[in-house]
C-alpha positions in Angstrom: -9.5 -14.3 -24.1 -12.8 -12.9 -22.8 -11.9 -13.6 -19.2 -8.9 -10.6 -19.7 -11.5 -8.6 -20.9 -11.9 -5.2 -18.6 -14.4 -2.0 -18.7 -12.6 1.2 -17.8 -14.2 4.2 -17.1 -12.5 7.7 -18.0 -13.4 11.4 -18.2 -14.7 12.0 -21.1 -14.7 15.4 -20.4 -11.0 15.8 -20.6 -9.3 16.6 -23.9 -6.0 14.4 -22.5 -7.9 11.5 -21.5 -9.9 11.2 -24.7 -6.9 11.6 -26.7 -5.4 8.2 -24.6 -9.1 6.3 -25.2 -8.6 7.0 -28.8 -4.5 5.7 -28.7 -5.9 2.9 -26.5 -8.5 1.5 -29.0 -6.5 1.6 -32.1 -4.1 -0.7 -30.3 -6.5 -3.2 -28.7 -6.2 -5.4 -31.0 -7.8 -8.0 -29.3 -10.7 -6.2 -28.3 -10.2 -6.6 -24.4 -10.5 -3.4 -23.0 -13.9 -1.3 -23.4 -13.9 2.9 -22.8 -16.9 3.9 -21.1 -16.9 7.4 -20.4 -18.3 7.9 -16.7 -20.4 11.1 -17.7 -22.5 9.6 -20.4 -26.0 9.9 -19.1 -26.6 6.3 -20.0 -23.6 4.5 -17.3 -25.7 2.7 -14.9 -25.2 4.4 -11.7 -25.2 1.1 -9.8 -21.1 0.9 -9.9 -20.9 1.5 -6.5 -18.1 4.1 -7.6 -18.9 7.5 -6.5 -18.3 10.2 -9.0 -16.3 12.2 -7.0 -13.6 9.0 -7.3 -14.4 8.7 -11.2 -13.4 12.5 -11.0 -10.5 12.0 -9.5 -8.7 8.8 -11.2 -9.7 6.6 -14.0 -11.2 3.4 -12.9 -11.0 -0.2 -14.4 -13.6 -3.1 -13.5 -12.0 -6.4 -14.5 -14.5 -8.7 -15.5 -13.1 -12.1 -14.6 -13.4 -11.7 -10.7 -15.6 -8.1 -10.7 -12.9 -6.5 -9.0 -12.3 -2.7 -9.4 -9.2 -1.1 -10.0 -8.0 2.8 -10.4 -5.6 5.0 -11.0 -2.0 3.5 -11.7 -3.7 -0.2 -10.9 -5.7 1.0 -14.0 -3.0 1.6 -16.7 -1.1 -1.5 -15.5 -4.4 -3.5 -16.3 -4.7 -1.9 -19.3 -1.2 -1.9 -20.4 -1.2 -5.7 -19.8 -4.0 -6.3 -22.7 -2.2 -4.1 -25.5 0.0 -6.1 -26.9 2.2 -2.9 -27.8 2.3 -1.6 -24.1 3.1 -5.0 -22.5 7.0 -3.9 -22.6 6.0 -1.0 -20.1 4.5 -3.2 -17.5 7.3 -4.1 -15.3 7.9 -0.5 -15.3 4.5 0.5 -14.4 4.8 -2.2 -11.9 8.0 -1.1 -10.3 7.0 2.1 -10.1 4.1 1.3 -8.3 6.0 -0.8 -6.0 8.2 1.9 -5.1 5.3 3.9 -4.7 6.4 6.7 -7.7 3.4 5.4 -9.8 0.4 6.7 -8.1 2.0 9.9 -7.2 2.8 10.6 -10.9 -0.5 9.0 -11.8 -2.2 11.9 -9.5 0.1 14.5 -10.4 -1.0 13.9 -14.1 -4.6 13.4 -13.6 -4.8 16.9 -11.2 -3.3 18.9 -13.9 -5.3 18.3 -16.5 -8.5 20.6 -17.8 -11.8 19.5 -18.1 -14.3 20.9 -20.3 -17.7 20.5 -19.1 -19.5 19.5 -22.3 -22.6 21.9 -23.1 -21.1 24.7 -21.1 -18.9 26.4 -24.0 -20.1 29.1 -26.0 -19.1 31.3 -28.8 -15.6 30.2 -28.6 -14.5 30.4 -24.8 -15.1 27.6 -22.1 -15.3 27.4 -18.9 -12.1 25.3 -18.0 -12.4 23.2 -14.2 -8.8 22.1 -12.9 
């Protein structure tokens, strides 16, 4: 089992994508994919991932053959290891094929708001698109 195991590395500046780390842990039941968020000041900056990329798409490192993964690549890696998600694979996979994945994949991840933690005060934020 620990050779499925990946590390992905989300915004954890974005609302959305915290909401999926938190539906994402409850159903890895076998522990095989670990959330890092990529703006924790303690990520080793030795991923050789600029952070204009982890900006930009979600980014998986799978640790059997250290290769690195993103975007829709990403949630079909992930969606392989939860056991509950494994129905939506082919889909995923089609849709990549096709070539639909990574467009909706982007589409998704340019729409959603960041907020910039530390930069909110008495009640407003400033949002970044």
């Amino acid at each position: 089992m620990k050779s499925l195991k990946i590390i992905v590395f989300y915004d954890n500046w974005c609302p959305m994508c915290i909401g999926i780390k938190g539906k994402i842990e409850k159903l890895d039941w076998f522990h095989l994919v670990d959330m890092v968020g990529f703006r924790d000041k303690k990520i080793d900056r030795e991923l050789n991932i600029p952070v204009e990329d982890l900006e930009n798409r979600m980014h998986a490192i799978i640790l059997r053959n250290g290769s690195i993964v993103s975007g829709i690549n990403a949630f079909i890696s992930i969606s392989w290891r939860i056991p509950l998600s494994i129905p939506f694979w082919p889909l995923l996979k089609v849709l990549k094929c096709i070539g639909l994945g990574q467009i909706i994949y982007d589409y998704i991840a340019k729409s959603r708001s960041v907020v910039p933690v530390g930069k909110c005060n008495e009640g407003s934020c400033n949002l970044k698109n």
